[in-house]
TIVO-2410 file (N, C-alpha, C; in nm, 3 decimals):
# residues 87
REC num residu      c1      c2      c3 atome chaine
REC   1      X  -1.485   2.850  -0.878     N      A
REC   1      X  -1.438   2.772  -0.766    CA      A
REC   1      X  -1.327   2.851  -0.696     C      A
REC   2      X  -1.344   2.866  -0.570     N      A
REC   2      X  -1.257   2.934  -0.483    CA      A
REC   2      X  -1.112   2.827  -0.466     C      A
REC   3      X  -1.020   2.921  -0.454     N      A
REC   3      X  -0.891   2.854  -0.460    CA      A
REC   3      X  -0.897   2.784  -0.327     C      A
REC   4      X  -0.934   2.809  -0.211     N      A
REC   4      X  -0.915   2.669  -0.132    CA      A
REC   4      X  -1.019   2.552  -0.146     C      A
REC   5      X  -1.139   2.576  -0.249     N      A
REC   5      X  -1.211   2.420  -0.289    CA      A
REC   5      X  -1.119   2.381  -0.429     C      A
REC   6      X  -1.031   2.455  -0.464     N      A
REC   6      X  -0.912   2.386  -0.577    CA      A
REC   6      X  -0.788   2.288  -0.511     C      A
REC   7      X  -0.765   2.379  -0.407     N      A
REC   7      X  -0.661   2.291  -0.309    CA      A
REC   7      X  -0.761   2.181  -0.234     C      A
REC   8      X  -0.862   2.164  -0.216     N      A
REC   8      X  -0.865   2.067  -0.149    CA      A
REC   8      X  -0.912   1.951  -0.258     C      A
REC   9      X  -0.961   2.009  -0.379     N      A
REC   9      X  -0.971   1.908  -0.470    CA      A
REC   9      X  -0.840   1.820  -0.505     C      A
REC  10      X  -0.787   1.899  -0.527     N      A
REC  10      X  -0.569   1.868  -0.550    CA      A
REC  10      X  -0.553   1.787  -0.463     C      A
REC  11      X  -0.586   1.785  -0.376     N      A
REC  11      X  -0.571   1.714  -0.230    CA      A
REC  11      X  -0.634   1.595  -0.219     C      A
REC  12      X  -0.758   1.608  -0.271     N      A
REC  12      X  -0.828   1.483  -0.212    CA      A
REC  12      X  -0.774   1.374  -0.385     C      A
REC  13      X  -0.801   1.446  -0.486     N      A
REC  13      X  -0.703   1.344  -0.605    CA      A
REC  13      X  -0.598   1.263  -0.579     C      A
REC  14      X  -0.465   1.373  -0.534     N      A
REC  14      X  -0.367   1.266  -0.461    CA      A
REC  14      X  -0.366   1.194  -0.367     C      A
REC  15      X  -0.433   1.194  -0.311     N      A
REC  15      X  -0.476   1.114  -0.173    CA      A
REC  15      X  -0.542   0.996  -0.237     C      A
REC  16      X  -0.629   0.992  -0.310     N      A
REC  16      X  -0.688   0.888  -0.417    CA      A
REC  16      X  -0.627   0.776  -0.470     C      A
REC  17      X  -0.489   0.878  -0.573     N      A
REC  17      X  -0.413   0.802  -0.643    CA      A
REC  17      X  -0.292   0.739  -0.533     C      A
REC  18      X  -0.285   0.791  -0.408     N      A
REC  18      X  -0.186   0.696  -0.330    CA      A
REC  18      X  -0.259   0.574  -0.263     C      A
REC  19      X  -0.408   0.581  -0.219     N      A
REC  19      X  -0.453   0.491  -0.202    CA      A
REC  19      X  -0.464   0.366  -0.325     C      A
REC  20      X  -0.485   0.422  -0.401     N      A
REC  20      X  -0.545   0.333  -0.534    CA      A
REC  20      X  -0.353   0.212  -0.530     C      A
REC  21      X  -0.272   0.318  -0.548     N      A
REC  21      X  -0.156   0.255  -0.613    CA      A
REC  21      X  -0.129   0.119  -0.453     C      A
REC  22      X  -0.125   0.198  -0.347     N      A
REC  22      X  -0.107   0.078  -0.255    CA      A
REC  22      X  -0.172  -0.021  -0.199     C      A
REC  23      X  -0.315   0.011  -0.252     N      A
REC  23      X  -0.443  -0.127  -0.242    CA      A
REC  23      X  -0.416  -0.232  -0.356     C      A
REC  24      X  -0.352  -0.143  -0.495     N      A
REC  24      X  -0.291  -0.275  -0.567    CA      A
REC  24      X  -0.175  -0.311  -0.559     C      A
REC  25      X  -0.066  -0.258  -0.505     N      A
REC  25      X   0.024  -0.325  -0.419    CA      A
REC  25      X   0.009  -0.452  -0.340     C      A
REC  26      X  -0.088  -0.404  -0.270     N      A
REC  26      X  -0.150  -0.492  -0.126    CA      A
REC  26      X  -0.240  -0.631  -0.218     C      A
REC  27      X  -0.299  -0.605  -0.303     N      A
REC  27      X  -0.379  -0.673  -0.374    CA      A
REC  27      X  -0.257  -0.805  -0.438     C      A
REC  28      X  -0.183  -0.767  -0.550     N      A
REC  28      X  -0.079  -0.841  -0.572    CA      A
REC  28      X  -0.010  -0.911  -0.443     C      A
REC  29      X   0.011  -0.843  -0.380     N      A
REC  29      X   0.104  -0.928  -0.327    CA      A
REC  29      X   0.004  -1.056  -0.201     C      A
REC  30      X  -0.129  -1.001  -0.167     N      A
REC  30      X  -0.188  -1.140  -0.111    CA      A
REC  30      X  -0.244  -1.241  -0.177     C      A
REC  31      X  -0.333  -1.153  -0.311     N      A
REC  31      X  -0.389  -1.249  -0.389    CA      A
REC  31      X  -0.294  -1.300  -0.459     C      A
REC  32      X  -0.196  -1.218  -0.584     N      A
REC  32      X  -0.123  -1.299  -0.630    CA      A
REC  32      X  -0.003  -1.334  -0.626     C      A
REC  33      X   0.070  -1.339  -0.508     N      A
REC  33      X   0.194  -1.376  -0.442    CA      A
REC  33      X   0.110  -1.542  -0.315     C      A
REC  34      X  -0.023  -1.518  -0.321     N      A
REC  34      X  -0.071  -1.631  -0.211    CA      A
REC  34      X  -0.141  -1.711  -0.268     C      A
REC  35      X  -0.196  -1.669  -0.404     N      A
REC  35      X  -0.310  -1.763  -0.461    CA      A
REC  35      X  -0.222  -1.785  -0.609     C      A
REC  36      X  -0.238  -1.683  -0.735     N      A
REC  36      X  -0.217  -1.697  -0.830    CA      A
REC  36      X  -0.084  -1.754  -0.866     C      A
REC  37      X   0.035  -1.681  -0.844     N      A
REC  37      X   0.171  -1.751  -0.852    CA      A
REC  37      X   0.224  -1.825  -0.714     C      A
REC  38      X   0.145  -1.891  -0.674     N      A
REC  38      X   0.153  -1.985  -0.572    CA      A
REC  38      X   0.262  -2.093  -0.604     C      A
REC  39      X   0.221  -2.181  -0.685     N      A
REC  39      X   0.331  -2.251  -0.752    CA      A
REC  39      X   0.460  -2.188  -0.790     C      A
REC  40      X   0.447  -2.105  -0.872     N      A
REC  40      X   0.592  -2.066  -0.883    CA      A
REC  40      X   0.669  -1.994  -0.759     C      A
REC  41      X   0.596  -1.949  -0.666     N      A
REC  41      X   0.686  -1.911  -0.534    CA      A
REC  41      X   0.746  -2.017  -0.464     C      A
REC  42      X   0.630  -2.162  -0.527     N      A
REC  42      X   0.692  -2.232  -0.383    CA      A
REC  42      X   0.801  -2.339  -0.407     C      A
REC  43      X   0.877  -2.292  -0.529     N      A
REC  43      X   0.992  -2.324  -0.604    CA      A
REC  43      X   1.087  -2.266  -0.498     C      A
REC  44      X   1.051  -2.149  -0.432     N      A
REC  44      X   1.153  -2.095  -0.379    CA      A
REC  44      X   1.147  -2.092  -0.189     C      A
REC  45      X   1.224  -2.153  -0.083     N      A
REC  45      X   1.205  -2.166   0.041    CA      A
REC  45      X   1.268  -2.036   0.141     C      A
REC  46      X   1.174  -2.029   0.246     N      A
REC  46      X   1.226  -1.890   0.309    CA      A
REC  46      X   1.152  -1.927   0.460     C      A
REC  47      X   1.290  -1.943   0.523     N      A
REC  47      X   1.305  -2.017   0.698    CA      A
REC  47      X   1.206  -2.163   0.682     C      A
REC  48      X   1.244  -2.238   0.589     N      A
REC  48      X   1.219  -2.348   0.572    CA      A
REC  48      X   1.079  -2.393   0.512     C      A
REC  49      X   0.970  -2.303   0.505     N      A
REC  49      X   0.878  -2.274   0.410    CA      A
REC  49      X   0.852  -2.261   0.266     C      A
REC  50      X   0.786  -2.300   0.213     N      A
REC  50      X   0.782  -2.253   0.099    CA      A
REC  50      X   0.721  -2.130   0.074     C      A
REC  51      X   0.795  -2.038  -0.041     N      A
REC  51      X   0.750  -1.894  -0.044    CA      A
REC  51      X   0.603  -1.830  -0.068     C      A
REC  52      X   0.487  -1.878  -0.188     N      A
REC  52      X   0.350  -1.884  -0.191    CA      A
REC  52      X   0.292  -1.940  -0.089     C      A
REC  53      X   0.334  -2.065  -0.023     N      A
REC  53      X   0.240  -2.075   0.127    CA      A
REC  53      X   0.285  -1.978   0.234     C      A
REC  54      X   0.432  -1.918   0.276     N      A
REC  54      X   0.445  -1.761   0.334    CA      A
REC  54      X   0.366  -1.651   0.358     C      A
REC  55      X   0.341  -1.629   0.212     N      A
REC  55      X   0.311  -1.493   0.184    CA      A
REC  55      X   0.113  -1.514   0.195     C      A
REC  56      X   0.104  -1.658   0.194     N      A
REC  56      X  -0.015  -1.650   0.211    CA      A
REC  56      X  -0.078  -1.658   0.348     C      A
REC  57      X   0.029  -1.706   0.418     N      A
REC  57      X   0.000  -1.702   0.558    CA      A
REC  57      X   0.075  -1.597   0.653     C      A
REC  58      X   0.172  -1.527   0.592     N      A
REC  58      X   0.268  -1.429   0.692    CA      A
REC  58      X   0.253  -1.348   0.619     C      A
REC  59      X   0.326  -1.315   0.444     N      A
REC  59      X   0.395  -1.210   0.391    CA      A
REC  59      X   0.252  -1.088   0.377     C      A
REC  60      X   0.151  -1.141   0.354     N      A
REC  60      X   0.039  -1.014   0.310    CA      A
REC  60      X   0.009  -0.952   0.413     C      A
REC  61      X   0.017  -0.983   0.552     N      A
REC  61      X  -0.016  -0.945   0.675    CA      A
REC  61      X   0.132  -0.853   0.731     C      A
REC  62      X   0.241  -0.900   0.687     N      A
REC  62      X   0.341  -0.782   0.694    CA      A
REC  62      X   0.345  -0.699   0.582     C      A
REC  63      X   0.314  -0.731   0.437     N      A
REC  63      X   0.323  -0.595   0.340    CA      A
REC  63      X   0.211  -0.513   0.428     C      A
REC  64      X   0.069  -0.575   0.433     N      A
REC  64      X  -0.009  -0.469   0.468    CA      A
REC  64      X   0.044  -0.364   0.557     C      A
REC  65      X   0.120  -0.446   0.689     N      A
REC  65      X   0.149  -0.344   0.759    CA      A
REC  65      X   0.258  -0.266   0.753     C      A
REC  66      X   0.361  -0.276   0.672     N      A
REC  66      X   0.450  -0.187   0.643    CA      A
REC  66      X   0.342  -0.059   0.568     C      A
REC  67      X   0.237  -0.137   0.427     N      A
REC  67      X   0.160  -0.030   0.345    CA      A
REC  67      X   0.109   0.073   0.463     C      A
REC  68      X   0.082   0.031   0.558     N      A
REC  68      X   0.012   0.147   0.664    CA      A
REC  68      X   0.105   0.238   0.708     C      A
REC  69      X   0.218   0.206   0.723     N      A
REC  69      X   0.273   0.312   0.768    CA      A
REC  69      X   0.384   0.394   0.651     C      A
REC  70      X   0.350   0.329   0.519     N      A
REC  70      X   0.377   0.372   0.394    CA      A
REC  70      X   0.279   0.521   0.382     C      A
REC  71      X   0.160   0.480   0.378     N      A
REC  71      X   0.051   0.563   0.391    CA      A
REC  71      X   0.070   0.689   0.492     C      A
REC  72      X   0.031   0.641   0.600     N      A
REC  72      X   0.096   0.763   0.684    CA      A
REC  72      X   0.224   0.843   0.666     C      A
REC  73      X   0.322   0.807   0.614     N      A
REC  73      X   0.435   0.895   0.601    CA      A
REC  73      X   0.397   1.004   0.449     C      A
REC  74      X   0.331   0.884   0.395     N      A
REC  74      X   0.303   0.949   0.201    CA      A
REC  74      X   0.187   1.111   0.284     C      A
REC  75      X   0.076   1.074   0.374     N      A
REC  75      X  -0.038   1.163   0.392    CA      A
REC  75      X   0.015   1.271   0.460     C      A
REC  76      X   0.146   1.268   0.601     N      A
REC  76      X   0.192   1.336   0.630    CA      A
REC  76      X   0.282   1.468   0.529     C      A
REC  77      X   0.338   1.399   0.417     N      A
REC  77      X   0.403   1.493   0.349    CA      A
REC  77      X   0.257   1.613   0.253     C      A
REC  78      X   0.182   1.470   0.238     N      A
REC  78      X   0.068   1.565   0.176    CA      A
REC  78      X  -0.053   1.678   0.193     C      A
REC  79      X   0.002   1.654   0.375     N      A
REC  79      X  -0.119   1.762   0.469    CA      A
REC  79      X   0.034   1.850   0.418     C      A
REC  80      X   0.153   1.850   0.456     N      A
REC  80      X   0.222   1.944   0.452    CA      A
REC  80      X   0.236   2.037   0.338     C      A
REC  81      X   0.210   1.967   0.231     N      A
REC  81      X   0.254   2.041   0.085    CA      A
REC  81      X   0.122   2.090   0.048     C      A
REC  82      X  -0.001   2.063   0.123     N      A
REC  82      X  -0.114   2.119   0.085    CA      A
REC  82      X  -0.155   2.222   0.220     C      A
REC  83      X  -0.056   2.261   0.293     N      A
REC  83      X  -0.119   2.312   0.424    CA      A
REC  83      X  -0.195   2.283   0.501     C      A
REC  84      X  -0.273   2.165   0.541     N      A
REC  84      X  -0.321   2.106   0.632    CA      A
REC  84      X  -0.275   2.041   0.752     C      A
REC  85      X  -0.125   2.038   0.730     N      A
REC  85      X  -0.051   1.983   0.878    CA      A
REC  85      X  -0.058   2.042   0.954     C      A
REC  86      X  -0.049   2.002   1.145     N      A
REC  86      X  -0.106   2.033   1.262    CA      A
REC  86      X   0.079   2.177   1.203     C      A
REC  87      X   0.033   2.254   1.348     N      A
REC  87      X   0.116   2.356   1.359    CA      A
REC  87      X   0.169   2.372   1.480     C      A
***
């Protein structure tokens, strides 16, 4: 295997494992911040809401979108450290 199908293997792995880790990020926090510990969030109030009905109606729709631009900053460093960033 030629060293740039090694780097892009390297490449496409971490790219993998950052997706993987922030789809279960994303996963926890809609399914079980909106469904599973529902009850126990909604022990707790946030702008007059309860916290499991929030997150099931607001909070997963803002983690997601912070995760996106989590992503993009994580892929940017990783075109860079693998040489694929624009020039």
């Amino acid at each position: 295997m030629s060293e740039k199908q090694q780097r892009a293997k390297a490449y496409w792995k971490e790219n993998l494992r950052y997706l993987l880790i922030l789809l279960i990020i994303w996963f926890l926090v809609s399914y079980g911040a909106g469904i599973l510990f529902k009850d126990a969030l909604n022990t707790i109030r946030l702008g007059g809401f309860k916290l499991g009905f929030w997150f099931a109606q607001q909070g997963s729709i803002y983690v997601f979108v912070i995760l996106i631009f989590v992503y993009v900053r994580l892929m940017n460093k990783l075109d860079k450290k693998y040489g694929y960033d624009e020039k």
